[in-house]
C-alpha positions, 0 to 999 in steps of 0.5 A: 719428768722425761720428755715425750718424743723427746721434745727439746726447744731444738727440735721444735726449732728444727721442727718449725724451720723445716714447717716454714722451708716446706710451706715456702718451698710449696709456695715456691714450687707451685708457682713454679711446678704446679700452675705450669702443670696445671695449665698443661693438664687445662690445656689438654683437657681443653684439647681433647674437649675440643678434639671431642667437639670435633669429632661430635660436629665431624659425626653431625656433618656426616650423619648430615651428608648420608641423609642428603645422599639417602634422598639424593638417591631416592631423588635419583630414582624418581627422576630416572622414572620420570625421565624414563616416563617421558621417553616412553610418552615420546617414543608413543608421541613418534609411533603414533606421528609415524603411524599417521604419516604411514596412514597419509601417505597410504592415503595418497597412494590409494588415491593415486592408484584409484586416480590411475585406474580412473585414467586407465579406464577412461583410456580404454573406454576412448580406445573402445570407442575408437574401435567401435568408430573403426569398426562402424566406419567398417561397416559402412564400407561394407554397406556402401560396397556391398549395398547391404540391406537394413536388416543385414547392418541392424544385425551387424550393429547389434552382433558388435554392441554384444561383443563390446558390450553395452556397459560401455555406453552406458557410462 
């Protein structure tokens, strides 16, 4: 019978040396290749997870950041209105204060001049009477120097009441 493959016992011997060289030489450079590989591809996966990780967080805190600046932003715009609400309520505040001081010191200058002019009156009211004593002294010198009668000093009298006026007396 021939051999298939040609199948002697050296061969299987060779065979079965070289299944044995193989498997320990496995063995042997997993230890050796393998786990060193393997731990280098875990620790890159472990890398770019992390890295991932990172990036994620990195994207969460800055998504964060623009939500926190979104309402600072419109926090800003209500405390820029409200700051300028107060400027306004103040500038009304003063406008108001100064129109009230303007009033009051429109008042005293009012009352004085209406106490100025009361004076001014009065002044010439004195000087109308002293006039009027003037002119009576007057007519007295005339009535004792010239002996005028009391018709003559009721009309001299008279004439000079209508030129001062009777107002003045009355008062």
């Amino acid at each position: 019978m021939e051999r298939l493959f040609n199948l002697d016992p050296q061969l299987i011997h060779d065979a079965v040396l070289l299944a044995l060289a193989v498997f320990v030489m496995f063995t042997f450079l997993s230890y050796l290749l393998f786990n060193p590989a393997r731990d280098f591809l875990k620790k890159r996966q472990d890398k770019i997870k992390n890295d991932l990780d990172t990036a994620a967080a990195d994207k969460a805190d800055a998504r964060k950041l623009k939500e926190d600046y979104n309402a600072k932003i419109q926090n800003i715009n209500a405390e820029a209105e409200e700051i300028l609400a107060q400027a306004r309520q103040k500038a009304l505040d003063n406008e108001a204060k100064i129109i009230a001081e303007a009033k009051e010191e429109a008042a005293r200058i009012l009352s004085r001049a209406n106490a100025q002019v009361e004076l001014e009156r009065k002044a010439a009211a004195d000087d109308m009477k002293k006039e009027m004593i003037a002119l009576a002294s007057l007519m007295a010198e005339k009535a004792v120097a010239g002996a005028v009668d009391a018709k003559v000093q009721d009309t001299m009298v008279e004439s000079t009441l209508k030129e001062i006026g009777e107002d003045t007396w009355r008062k």
